[in-house]
Each structure stands twice: as structure tokens, then as C-alpha cells.
C-alpha positions in Angstrom: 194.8 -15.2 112.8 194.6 -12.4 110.6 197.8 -11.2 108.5 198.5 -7.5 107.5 201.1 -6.5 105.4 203.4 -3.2 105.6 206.5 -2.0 104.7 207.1 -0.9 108.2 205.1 -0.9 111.1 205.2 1.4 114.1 204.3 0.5 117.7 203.3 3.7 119.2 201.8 7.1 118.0 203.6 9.4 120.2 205.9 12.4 118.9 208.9 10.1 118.0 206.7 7.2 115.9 205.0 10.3 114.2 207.5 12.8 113.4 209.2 8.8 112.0 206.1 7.9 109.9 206.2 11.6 108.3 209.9 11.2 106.7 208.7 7.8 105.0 208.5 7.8 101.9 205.0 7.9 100.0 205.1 5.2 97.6 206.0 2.6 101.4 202.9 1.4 103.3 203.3 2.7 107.6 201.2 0.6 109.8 200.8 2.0 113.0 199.6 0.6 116.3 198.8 2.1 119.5 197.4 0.3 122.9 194.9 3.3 123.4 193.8 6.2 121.2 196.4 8.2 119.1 196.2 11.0 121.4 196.8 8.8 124.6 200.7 9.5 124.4 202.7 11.6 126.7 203.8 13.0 124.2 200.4 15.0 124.4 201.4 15.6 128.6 204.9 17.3 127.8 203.9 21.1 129.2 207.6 22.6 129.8 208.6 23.1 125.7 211.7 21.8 123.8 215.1 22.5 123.7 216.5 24.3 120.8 220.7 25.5 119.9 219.6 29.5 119.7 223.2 29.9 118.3 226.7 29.0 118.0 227.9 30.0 120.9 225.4 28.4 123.2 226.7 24.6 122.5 229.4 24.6 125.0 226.6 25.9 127.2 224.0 23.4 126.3 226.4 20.6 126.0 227.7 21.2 129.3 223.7 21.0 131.0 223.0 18.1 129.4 225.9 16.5 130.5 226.1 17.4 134.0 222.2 16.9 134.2 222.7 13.5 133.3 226.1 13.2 135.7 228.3 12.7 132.5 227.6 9.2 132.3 225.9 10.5 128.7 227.0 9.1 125.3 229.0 12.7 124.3 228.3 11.8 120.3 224.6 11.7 120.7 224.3 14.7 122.7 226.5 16.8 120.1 224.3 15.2 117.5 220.6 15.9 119.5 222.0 19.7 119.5 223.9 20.0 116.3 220.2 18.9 115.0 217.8 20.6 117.0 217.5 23.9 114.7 216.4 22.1 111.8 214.0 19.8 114.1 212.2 23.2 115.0 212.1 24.4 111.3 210.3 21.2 110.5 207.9 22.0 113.1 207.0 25.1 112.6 206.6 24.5 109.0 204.2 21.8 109.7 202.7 24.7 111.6 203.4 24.4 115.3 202.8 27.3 117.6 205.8 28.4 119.8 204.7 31.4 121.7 206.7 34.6 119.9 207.6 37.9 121.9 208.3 41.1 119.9 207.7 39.1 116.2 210.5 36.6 117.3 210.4 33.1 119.2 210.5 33.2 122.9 212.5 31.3 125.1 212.3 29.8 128.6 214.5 28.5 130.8 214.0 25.9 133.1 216.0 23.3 136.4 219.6 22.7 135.4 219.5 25.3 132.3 222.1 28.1 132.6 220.0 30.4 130.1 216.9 30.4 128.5 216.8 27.8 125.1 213.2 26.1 125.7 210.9 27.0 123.5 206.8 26.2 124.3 203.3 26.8 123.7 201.3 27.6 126.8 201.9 25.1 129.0 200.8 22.5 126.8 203.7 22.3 124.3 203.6 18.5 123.8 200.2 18.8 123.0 201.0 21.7 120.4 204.0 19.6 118.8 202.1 16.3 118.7 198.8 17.0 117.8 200.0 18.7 114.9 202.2 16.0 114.0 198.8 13.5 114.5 197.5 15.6 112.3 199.6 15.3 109.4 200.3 12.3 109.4 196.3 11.6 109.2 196.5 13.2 105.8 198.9 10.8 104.7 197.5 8.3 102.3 200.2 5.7 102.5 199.8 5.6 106.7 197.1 3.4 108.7 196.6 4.3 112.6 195.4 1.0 114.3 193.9 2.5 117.8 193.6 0.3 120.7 195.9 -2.4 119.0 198.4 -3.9 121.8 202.0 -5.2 120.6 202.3 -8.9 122.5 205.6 -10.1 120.5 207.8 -9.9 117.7 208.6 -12.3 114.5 211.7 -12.8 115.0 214.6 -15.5 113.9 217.9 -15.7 113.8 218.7 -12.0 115.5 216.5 -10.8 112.7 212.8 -9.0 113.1 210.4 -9.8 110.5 207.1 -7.8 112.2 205.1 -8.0 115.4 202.4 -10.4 117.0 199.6 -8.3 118.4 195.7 -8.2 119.4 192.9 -6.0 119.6 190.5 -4.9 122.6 188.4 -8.2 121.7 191.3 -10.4 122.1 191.5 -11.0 118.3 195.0 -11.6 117.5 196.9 -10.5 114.2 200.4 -10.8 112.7 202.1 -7.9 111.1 204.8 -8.7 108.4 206.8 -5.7 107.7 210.4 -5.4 106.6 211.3 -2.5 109.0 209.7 -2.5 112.8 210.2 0.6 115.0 209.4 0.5 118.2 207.9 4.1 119.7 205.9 2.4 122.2 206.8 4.8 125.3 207.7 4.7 128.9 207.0 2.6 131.8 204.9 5.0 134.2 202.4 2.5 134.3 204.3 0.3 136.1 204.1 2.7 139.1 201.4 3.4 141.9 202.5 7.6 141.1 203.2 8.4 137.6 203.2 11.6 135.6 202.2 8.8 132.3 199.3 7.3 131.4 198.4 4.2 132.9 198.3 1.9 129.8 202.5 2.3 128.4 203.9 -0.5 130.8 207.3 -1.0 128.9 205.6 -3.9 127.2 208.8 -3.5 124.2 211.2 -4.0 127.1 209.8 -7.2 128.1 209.7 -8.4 124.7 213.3 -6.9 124.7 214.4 -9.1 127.4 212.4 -12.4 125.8 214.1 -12.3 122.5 217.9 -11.3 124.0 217.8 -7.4 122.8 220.3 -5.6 124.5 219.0 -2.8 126.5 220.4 0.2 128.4 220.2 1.4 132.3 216.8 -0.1 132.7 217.3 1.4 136.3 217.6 4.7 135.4 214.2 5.8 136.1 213.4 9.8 136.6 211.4 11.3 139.1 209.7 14.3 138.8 210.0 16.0 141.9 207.0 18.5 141.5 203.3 16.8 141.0 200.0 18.7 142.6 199.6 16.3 145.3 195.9 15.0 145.6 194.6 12.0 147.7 192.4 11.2 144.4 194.0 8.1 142.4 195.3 8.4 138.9 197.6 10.0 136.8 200.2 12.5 138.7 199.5 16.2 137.2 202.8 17.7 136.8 203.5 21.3 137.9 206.5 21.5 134.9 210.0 22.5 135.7 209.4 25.6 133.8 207.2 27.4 136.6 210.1 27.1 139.1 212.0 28.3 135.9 210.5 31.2 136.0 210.8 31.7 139.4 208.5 29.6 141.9 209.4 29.4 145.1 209.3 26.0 147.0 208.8 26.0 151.1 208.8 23.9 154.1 206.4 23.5 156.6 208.3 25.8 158.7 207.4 28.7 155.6 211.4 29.0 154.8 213.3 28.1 151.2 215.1 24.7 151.7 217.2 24.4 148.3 217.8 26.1 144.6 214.3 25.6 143.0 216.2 25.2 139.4 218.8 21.9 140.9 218.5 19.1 138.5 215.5 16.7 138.6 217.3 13.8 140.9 218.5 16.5 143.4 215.3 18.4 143.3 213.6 15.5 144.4 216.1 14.4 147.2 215.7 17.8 148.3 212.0 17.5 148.2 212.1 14.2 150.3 214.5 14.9 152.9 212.0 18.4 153.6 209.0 15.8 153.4 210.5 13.1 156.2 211.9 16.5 158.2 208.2 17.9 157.8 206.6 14.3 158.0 204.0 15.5 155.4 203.7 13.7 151.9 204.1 17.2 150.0 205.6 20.3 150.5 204.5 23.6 149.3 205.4 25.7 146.2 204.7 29.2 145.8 203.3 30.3 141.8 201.8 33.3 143.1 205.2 35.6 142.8 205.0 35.1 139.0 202.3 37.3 139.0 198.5 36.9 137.3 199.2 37.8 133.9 202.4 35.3 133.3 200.5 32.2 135.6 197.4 32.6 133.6 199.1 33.6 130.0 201.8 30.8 130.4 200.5 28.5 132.7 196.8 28.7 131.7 196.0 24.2 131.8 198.4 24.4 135.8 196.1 27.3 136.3 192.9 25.6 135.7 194.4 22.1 137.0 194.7 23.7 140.7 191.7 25.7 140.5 190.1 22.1 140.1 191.6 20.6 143.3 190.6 24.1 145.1 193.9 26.3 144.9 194.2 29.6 143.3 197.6 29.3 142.4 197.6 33.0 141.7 197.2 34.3 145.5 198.0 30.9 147.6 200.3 28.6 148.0 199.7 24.9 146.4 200.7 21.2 147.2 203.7 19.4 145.6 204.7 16.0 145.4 207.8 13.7 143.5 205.9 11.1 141.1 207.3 9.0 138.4 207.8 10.5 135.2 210.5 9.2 133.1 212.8 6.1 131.7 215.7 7.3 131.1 217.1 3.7 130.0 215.9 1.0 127.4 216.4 -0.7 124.3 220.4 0.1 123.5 220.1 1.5 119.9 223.4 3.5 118.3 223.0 6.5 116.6 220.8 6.2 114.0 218.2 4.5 116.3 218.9 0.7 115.5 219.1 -1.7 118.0 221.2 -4.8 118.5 218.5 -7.2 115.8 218.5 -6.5 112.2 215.7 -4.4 111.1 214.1 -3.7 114.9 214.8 0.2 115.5 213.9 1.9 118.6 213.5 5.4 119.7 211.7 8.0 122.0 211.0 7.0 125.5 211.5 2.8 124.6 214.8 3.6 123.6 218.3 4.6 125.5 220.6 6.5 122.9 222.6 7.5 125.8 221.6 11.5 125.6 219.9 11.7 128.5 222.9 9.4 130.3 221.8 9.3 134.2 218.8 11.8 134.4 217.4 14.0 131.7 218.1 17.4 131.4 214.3 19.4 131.4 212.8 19.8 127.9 215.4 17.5 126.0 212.8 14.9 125.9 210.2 15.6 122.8 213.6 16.9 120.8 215.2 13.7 121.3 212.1 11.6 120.7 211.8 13.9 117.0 215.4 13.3 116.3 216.3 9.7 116.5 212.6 9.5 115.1 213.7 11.1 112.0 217.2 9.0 112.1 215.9 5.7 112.2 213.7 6.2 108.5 216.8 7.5 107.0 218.8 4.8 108.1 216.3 2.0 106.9 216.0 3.4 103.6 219.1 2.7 103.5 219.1 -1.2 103.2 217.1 -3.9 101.7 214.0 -4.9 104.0 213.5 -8.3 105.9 211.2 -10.7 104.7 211.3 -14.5 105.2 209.1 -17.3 103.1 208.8 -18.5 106.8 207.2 -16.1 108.3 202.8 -17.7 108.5 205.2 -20.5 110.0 207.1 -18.5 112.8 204.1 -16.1 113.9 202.1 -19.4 114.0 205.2 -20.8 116.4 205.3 -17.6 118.4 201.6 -17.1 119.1 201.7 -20.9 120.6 204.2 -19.8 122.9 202.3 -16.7 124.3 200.4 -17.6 128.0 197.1 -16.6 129.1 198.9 -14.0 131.8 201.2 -12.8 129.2 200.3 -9.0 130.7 201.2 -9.9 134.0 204.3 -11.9 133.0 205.6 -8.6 131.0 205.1 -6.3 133.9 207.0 -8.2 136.5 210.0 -9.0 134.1 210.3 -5.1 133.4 210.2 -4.7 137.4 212.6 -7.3 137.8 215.3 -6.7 135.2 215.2 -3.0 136.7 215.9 -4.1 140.2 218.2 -6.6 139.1 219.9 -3.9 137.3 220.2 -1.7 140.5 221.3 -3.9 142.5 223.9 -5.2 140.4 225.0 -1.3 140.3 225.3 -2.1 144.4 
């Protein structure tokens, strides 16, 4: 088996594992692994924008969307923190040179479902692709950082409570230890998990199941979020979302009977119920949202990647009506970390999408995503550097131990424990 050695390793290339790996210091070695290729995240999907504070007097505001988005079950302290940081996130980012769209020399703002004013800013429709790929690219340039594509994480070193590296193996099947003195797990969601998923098909909440193996305390695992707006197609594969931010602007959403049924900006849960209870009165699988009353100009200037998406499946969003459909799209639960991303084993941090910091609390507010994922990103480097990293003489001995453990249907096993623990969690919740 072969052995690498880091300082810390990352499991996951996404915006939060990035945006990590560019605060660590140059003179400390970054491994980083990913299942696919680096730009296989969904970070790269995100279309709607971030969130940003635009001033003082808009945190009461924000505060209050977030929370009520999330049906207050949110951890207050890490939503005042995900705000009180969010300006200097988007300083960062646009010094790294992202490209938020500008109106009149100054940033332009959005608003999307559950927002009571504009705060979102974006690029296109393709703002996680903006953020992230920029992000990929800096962190290319970075001499002290190594990108391992198509790596998959199957375990952790571990003992006594404290992580010492991760077990993993490459598209051939050849397996590999990591010893690192920091691990941070940014490996994702768990879309692929589901038969309709706005994710790609590869993050399967593989760090959960490991999670659940080694006794790490995780989060809501049943708080899973729907997206209740996909372009329904009968073709298999990845749900294309139609982002909140187009019913933001003001799409309309109809029936089969042509009439409104509900608020097209309701938060994401009640959207979707919405959505369902006009599908089962309709008995269609998709009901029908009008882009066309945005007009040419902001569809195909905003909008331009839904634009060509629909034109694809045969709709010209811009003079008719298009198909619309809930899919899976986001975990609001996890790992349990605290506030500066660590979770309940020495030296294992979590954040983005693996991760439950309590911000989101019962369903995520629109666009709080990718400025979460950047700020506990960014919190868990600065609180490593803060202590002395894990290294055991043990360790050849315990990967050894662990890798006899693993079983030939380890994938499968990983899935249905992730599907389980979820269901066990609902049900417990009655």
C-alpha cells in the first residue's frame, strides 16, 4: 500500500476545501483528493449567487430570513457569524478576481424565495461556476498544494477519538494511506443517493458513513432539501435546476388549469409542498412556470446557461411556458462541527455541504450555501494553526489494521448506512 505524507489533507475540491487550502500557509504541504475531476463539484452547479450583508442595517433583515427559512431551529451564533463575515468573504473573492455582475460601476444585487430585499450577488446564472473556478484556479498555482483527481476517501486513521489521515484508492483499485496531522473533510452532499438530484451522481455522503463507523457525532441527517423547481425531462441524469432567482425576479408558476396557485418567492420546503399538492390535484409530474414575463433581454443576459438548457429540451423560455419539477438538491445536516468547523475527533474538521454548523437549521435559506461553504472553510485553517498536529509512531500499523477491515461491497455498505441513519433519524423525529 502506498504511503503519502501531508500536513493536511482535504477530501474534496469543491468551494469550501478550496477557499480552506488557499488560507494554508505556504511553507505546510495540502493534499487534496477528489472522487471525480476537480471541476466535478456542485460547487461548479450553484447558478443563483451568494449572499452578502450590503450594510448595517440589513442584519436584522438577513438574520431574520435565515432564521425563519430554516424554521428557527438554526444555531443563532453561526448565523450572526456567516453574516457578520460575509463582506470580507466577498472582498477575498473579488480580489482573487471573481466576476459579480456590476450595474452603474457598482455591484448588483438579486433577490431571491424567502429574501425580503435584494442581497445575492451572481454572475450570469453560473455563479458557482464563477466563484469556484477561480478559486480552482489559484489554488493550482500554489506550489505547496497537490490535487489527487479521481482519488475516493474509503476510511479514516483513526484511534482513540483522534484522526491521524485517511484510507483511500484510486480508479484502478490501488489503495493508499494518507498521514496528515490535520484532515478536513469537504467531501459534499448526498444527491447521489437519490433517483432525482440537482448533484452529481458520484458525492454519496461517503464522510457520513465513515462518520457513523468511527462514532462522529453528526447533525439532522434528515434534514434533506428539495428544490422545488428542476426542468422536468423524461431523460435520466442529473436534475437541471431552474434557480430560485428566476422566480426572484419574477416568474410566474401555474397549474394545469393556467391560474397562480401560491407566492412564487415561499421558502424552498413550502415551495415544494405547494408544487406537489398542484401536481397530485393536476395528476401531472410537473407543473408549469412562466420565464417569458422577464422579458428577452434580462432571461438571456441573466439567465443565458437556463436559456440555452431549455432551448436544448425544445422550449424557448422567452415566448413559452416550460416544465418544472421538485428534485433533490441539498443536505442540510451532517457531521456536527462548532464554530470553527471542528468536529467531535481531534484533528477531523468538517465543512461545506458534509458538515452541519447549524446555519442553515431546518431548510436553507436561497444563496446562503457557497458563503457558508467559504466561511467555515476559511475557519477551520485558522483554528488548526492553532494547535500542534496529530501524528502517531503507530500509524503503518493502524492503516494496515483498518484496510483489513474494509469489505469487498464497502460502496454499497456506505450508501445504505447513510439511507438508514437518515430514516432512522426521521422516524425517531415521529
Amino acid at each position: 500500500m502506498e504511503k503519502l505524507e501531508a500536513d493536511i489533507v482535504i477530501v474534496g475540491t469543491g468551494a469550501s476545501g478550496l477557499f480552506a487550502a488557499l488560507h494554508v500557509p505556504s511553507d505546510k504541504k495540502v493534499i487534496m483528493l477528489t472522487k471525480s475531476d476537480a471541476e466535478n463539484s456542485d460547487s461548479f452547479l450553484a447558478q443563483g449567487g451568494i449572499c452578502v450583508l450590503r450594510d448595517k442595517n440589513d442584519f436584522d433583515s438577513f438574520m431574520e430570513d435565515t432564521m425563519k427559512a430554516g424554521h428557527y431551529e438554526n444555531r443563532k451564533e453561526s448565523v450572526e457569524i456567516m453574516i457578520n463575515s460575509s463582506r470580507d468573504i466577498i472582498n477575498e473573492l473579488i480580489g482573487y478576481g471573481v466576476d459579480f455582475a456590476t450595474k452603474d460601476g457598482k455591484l448588483d444585487y438579486t433577490r431571491e424565495g424567502a429574501h425580503s430585499k435584494p442581497r445575492i450577488l451572481f454572475h450570469e446564472d453560473i455563479t458557482g461556476k464563477e466563484i469556484t473556478s477561480t478559486l480552482l484556479d489559484e489554488v493550482r498555482k500554489l506550489e505547496n498544494v497537490t490535487i489527487m483527481e479521481y482519488i475516493t476517501m474509503t476510511d479514516i486513521i483513526e484511534k482513540d477519538n483522534v484522526c491521524y489521515g485517511v484510507l483511500a484508492k484510486d480508479a484502478n483499485n490501488n489503495e493508499m494511506c494518507i498521514e496528515a496531522g490535520y484532515t478536513i473533510f469537504a467531501c459534499g452532499g448526498i444527491g447521489g443517493l437519490y433517483e432525482h438530484s440537482t448533484n452529481y451522481p458520484h458525492l454519496t455522503g461517503d464522510a457520513i458513513a465513515i462518520a457513523i463507523q468511527h462514532g462522529i457525532k453528526l447533525e439532522n441527517v434528515d434534514y434533506v432539501q428539495i428544490h422545488p423547481t428542476t426542468l422536468y425531462t423524461k431523460k435520466k441524469g442529473r436534475a437541471f435546476l431552474i434557480s430560485e432567482s428566476v422566480r426572484g425576479e419574477g416568474a410566474k408558476l401555474y397549474g394545469k388549469d393556467r391560474k397562480r396557485f401560491a407566492n412564487e418567492v415561499l421558502p424552498r420546503d413550502i415551495m415544494t409542498q405547494k408544487i406537489r399538492e398542484q401536481m397530485k390535484k393536476d395528476d401531472m409530474p410537473y407543473v408549469w412556470m412562466d420565464m417569458s414575463v422577464l422579458g428577452e433581454e434580462v432571461i438571456k443576459n441573466h439567465f443565458p446557461h437556463i436559456y440555452e438548457k431549455c432551448l436544448e429540451e425544445g422550449y424557448d423560455c422567452t415566448k413559452e411556458w416550460i416544465p418544472v419539477t421538485p428534485a433533490q438538491h441539498y443536505f442540510m445536516g451532517g457531521i456536527h462541527v462548532d464554530k470553527d468547523s471542528r468536529t467531535s475527533m481531534s484533528h477531523l474538521y468538517a465543512v461545506g455541504e458534509t458538515s452541519c454548523n447549524g446555519v442553515h437549521g431546518k431548510n436553507r435559506l436561497a444563496s446562503n450555501s457557497l458563503l457558508e461553504s467559504l466561511v467555515w472553510g476559511k475557519r477551520a485553517v485558522v483554528d488548526l494553526l492553532k494547535k500542534e498536529p496529530a501524528y502517531t509512531s503507530d500509524f503503518d500499523c493502524l492503516a494496515n489494521t483498518t484496510k483489513s477491515h474494509q469489505l469487498s461491497n464497502q460502496e454499497k455498505m456506505y450508501h445504505d448506512m447513510v439511507l438508514e441513519e437518515i430514516e432512522r433519524e426521521r422516524q425517531a423525529r415521529g
